[in-house]
N, C-alpha and C positions, 0 to 999 in steps of 0.2 A: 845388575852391575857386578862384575866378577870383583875383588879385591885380590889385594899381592897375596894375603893368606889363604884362599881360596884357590889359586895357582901352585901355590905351593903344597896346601893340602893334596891335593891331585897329583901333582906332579913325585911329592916324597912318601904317599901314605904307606906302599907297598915298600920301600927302603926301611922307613923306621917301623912298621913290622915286621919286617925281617931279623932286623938287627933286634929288637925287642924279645921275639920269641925267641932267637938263640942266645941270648944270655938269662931269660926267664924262666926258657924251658916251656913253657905256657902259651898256647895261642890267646886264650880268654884273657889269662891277665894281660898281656904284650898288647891286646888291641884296646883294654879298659884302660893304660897306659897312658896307649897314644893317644886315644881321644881325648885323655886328661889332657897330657900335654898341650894338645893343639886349642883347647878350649881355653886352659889359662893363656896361652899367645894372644888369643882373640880378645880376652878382654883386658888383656896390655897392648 
């Protein structure tokens, strides 16, 4: 079963890396980031 954050994961991962690594400067930390983010979403 897909969920809305699942769609959305997929759909914005490569947006919010993007925009992460150019204000981070950092691909590693920009994608440790996002996964945080998207992780706290999930268990909100």
């Amino acid at each position: 079963m897909v969920t809305a954050l699942d769609e959305i994961f997929r759909a914005e991962w490569g947006r919010v890396l993007a925009g992460l690594v150019g204000v981070l400067g950092d691909f590693d930390l920009a994608e440790d980031a996002a996964q945080e983010a998207f992780t706290i979403a999930a268990d909100h």
